[in-house]
C-alpha positions as CSV (number, residue, x, y, z in Angstrom):
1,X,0.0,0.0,0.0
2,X,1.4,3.5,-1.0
3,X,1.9,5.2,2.7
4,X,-0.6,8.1,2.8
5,X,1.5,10.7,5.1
6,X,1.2,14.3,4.8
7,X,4.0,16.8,4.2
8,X,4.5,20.2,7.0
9,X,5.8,22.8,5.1
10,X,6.9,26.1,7.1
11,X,4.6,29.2,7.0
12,X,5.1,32.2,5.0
13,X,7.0,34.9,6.8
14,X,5.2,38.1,8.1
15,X,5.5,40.9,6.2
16,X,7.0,42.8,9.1
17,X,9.8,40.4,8.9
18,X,10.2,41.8,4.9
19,X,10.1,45.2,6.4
20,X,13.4,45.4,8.0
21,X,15.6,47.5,6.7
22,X,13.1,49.0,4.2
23,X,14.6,52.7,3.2
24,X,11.4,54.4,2.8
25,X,12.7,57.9,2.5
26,X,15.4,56.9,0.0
27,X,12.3,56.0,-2.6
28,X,9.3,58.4,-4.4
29,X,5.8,57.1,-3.7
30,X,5.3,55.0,-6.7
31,X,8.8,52.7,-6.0
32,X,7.4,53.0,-2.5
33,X,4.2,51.5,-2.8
34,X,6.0,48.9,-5.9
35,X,8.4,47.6,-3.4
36,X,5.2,47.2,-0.7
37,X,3.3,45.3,-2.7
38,X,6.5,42.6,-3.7
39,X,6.7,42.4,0.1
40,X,3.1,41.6,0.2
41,X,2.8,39.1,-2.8
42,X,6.3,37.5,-2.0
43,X,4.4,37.1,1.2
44,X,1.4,35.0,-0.4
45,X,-0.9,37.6,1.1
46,X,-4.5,38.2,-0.7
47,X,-4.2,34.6,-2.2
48,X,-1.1,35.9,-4.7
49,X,-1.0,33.5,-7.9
50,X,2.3,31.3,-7.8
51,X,3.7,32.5,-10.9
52,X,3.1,36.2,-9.2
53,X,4.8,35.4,-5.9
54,X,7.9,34.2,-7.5
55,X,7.6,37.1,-9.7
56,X,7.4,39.4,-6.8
57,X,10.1,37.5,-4.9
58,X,12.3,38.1,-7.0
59,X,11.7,41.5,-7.6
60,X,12.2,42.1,-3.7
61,X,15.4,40.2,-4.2
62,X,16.9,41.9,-7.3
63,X,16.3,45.1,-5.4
64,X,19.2,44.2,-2.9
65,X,17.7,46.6,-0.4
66,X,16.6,44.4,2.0
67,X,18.3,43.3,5.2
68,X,19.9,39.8,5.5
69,X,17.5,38.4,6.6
70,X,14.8,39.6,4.5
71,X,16.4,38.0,1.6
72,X,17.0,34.9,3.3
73,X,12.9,34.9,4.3
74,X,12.6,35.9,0.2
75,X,14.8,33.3,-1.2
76,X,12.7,30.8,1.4
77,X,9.4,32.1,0.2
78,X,10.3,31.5,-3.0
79,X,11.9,28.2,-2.7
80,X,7.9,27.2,-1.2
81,X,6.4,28.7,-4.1
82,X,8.7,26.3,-6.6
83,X,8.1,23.5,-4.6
84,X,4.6,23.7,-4.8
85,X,5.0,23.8,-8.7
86,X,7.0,20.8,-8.3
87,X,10.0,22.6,-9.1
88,X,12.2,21.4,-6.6
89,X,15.8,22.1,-8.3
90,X,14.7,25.6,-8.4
91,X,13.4,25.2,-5.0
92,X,16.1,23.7,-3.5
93,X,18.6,26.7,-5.3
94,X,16.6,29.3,-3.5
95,X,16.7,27.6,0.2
96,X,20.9,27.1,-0.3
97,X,21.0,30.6,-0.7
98,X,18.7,31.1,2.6
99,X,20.5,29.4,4.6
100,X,23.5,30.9,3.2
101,X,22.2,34.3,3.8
102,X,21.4,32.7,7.7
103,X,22.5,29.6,9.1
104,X,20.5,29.4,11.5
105,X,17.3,29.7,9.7
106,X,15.2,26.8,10.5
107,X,12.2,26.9,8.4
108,X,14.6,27.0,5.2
109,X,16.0,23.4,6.5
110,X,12.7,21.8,7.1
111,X,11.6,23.3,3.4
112,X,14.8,22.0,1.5
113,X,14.3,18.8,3.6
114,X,10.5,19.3,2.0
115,X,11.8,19.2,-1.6
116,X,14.6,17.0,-1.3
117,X,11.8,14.6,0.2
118,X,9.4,15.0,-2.9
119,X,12.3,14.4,-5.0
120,X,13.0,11.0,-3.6
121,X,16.9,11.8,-2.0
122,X,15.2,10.8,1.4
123,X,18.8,10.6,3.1
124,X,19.3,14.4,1.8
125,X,15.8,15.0,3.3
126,X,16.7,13.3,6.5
127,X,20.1,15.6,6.4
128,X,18.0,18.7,6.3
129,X,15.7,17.7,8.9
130,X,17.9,16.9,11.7
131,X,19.5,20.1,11.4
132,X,15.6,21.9,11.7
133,X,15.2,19.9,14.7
134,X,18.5,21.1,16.2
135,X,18.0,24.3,15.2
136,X,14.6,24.3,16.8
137,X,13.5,21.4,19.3
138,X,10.2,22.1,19.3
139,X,9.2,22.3,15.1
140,X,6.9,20.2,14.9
141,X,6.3,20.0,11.3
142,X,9.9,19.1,10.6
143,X,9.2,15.8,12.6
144,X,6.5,15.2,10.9
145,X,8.6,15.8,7.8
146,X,11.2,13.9,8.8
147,X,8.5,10.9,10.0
148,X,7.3,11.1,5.8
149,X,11.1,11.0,5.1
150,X,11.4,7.4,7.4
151,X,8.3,6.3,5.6
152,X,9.7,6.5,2.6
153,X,12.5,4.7,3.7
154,X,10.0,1.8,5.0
155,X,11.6,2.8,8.7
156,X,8.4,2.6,10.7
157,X,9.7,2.3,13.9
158,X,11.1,5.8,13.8
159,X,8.8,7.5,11.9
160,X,6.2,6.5,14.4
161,X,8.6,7.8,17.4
162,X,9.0,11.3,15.1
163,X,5.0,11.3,14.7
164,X,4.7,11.1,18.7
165,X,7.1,13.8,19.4
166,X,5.0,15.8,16.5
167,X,1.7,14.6,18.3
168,X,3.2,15.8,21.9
169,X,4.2,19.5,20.2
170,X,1.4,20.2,18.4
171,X,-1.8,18.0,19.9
172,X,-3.8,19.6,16.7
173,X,-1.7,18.9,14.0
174,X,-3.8,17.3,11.3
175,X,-0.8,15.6,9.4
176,X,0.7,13.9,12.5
177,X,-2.3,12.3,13.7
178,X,-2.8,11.3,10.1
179,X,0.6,10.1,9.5
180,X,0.6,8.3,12.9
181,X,-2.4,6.6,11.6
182,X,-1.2,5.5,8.7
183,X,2.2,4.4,10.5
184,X,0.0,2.5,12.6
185,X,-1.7,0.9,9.8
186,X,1.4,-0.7,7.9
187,X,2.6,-1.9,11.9
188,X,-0.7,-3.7,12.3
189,X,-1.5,-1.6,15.3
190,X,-5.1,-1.6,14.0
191,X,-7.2,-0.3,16.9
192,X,-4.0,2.5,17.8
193,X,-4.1,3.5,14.0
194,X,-8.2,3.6,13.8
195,X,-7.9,6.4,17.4
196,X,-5.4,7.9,14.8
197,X,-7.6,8.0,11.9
198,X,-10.6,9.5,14.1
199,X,-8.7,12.0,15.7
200,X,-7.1,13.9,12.6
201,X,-11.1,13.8,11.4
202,X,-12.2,15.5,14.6
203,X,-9.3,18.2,14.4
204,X,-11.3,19.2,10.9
205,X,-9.3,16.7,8.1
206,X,-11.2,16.4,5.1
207,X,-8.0,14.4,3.8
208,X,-9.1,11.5,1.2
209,X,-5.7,9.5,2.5
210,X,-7.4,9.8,6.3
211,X,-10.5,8.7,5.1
212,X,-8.9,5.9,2.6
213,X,-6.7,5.0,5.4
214,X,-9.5,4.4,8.1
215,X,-11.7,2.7,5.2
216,X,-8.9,-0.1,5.1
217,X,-8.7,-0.5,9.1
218,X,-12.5,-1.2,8.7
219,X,-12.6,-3.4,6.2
220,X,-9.5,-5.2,7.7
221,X,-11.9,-5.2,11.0
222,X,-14.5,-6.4,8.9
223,X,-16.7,-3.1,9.5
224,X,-17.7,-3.1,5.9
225,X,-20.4,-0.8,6.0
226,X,-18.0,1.8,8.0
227,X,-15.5,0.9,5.3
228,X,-18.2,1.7,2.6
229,X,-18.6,5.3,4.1
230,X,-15.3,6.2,4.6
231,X,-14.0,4.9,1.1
232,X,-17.2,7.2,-0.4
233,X,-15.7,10.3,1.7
234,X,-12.4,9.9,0.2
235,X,-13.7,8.9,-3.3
236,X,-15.8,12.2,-3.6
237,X,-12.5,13.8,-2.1
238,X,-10.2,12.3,-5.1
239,X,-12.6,10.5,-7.5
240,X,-9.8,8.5,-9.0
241,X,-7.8,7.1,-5.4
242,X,-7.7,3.6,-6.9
243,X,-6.8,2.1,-3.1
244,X,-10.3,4.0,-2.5
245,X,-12.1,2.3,-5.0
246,X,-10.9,-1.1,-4.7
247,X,-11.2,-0.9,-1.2
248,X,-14.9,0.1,-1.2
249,X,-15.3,-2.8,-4.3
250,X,-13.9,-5.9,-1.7
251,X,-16.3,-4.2,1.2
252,X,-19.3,-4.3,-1.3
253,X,-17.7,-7.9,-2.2
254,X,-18.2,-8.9,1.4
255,X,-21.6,-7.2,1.9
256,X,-23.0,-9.3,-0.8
257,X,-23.1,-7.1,-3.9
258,X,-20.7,-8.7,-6.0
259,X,-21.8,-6.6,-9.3
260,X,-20.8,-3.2,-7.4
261,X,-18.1,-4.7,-6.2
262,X,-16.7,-5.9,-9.5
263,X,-17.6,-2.9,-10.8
264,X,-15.0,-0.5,-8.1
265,X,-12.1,-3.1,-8.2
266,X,-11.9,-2.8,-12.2
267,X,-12.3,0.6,-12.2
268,X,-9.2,0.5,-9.9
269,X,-7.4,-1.9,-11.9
270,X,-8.1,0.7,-14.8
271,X,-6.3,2.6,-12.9
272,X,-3.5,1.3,-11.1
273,X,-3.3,-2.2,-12.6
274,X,-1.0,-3.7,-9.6
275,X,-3.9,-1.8,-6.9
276,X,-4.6,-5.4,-6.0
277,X,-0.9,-6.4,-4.6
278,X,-0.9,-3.2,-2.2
279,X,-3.6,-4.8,-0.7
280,X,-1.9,-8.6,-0.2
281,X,0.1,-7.9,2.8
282,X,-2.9,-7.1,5.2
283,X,-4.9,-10.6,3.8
284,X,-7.2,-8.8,1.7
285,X,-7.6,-9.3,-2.2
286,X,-9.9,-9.8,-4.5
287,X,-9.7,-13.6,-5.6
């Protein structure tokens, strides 16, 4: 089964941060209020396009008239925005020259370790990551970063240990509790993961992997009617989650309706033709 974790980037800096430095009486009105509104779309403020926050990113950076560590939070903000466009070359360009500009920058660590993650160089990722944490003990999102990093890696044990440190940091943080789950899951810690599951719902998830992840623990628990409902919340979520759908087709399967069944496991095999062997290691399938 593809592992379902979520990804903690760090927040956009405030614009105050941008601010230092700014020589307002040095400019006319027009620069003035130019330079402004890079800050503010560099910033991601008003819901800024991604094409016009790396636009105004670099702008604010080309200027050179920000402080340090304005052009370190500029380069950062812009390595985000390129890693969101799955442009992580680019991204990872932009947070080398942040933590150039300031080593002791956490937030561009945990957002290089981001990209290098999404890449695949998970030991790179890993790299990145410890140096968040020892920057800052108590960031939670890089251990949950670093817990997707250990996934990947197939490393359970620790990325469940990184998900409970995330978990004791930040008690309302959607993606550990979700991760944690789906950590769970893969250990056969059915029950654990399913307390998981319910409690990144109740902090306000409307995740398709949380609800594809707790539609397998009830299907495993043979809840098939839960797993019915949960697969159908992730399926209007992400209409073509073939682990959603083939899921839902076996709990159908064991309800009795073999025709809707069949019908959900080879629209999954339409999509992902080898859906069936993620599904093998827990004793389910559809033979």
């Amino acid at each position: 089964m593809k592992s379902r974790f979520s990804i903690a980037e760090g927040g956009m800096a405030l614009v105050v941060l941008l601010l230092v430095g700014l020589p307002v009486a040095a400019q006319n009105s027009k620069s003035k209020d130019s330079y402004l509104s890079n800050i503010e779309s560099c910033n991601g403020t008003d819901a800024t396009p991604l094409d016009a926050r790396i636009g105004a990113c670099t702008a604010f950076i080309e200027t050179r008239q920000g402080s340090t560590t304005a052009l370190a939070i500029a380069h950062n903000n812009r390595g985000n925005v390129y890693t969101a466009k799955g442009d992580y070359d680019r991204a990872i360009r932009d947070f080398d020259q942040s933590i150039a500009l300031n080593p002791t920058y956490a937030k561009a660590f945990n957002n290089r370790g981001v990209a290098y993650l999404r890449k695949g160089e998970y030991e790179l990722a890993i790299q990145d990551l410890n140096d968040a944490i020892k920057l800052d003990p108590g960031y939670g999102a890089a251990f949950v970063n670093r817990a997707g990093a250990y996934l990947k890696k197939k490393d359970h044990q620790r990325a469940e240990r990184d998900y409970d440190e995330a978990i004791r940091l930040q008690p309302d943080s959607q993606a550990a509790w979700s991760g944690r789950c789906w950590t769970r899951v893969v250990l056969g810690a059915w029950q654990a993961a399913l307390e998981d599951c319910d409690r990144a719902l109740q902090s306000g998830s409307t995740s398709a992997a949380v609800y594809d992840s707790r539609g397998l623990i009830h299907l495993k628990m043979g809840e098939f009617a839960a797993a019915i409902d949960d697969y159908n919340s992730a399926l209007r979520a992400a209409p073509e989650l073939a682990s959603a759908l083939f899921g839902r087709g076996l709990a159908k399967s064991k309800q009795g309706d073999a025709s809707g069944g069949g019908a959900d496991i080879s629209a999954a095999k339409t999509i992902q033709r080898n859906i069936a062997d993620e599904f093998a290691p827990y004793g389910l399938g559809d033979e």
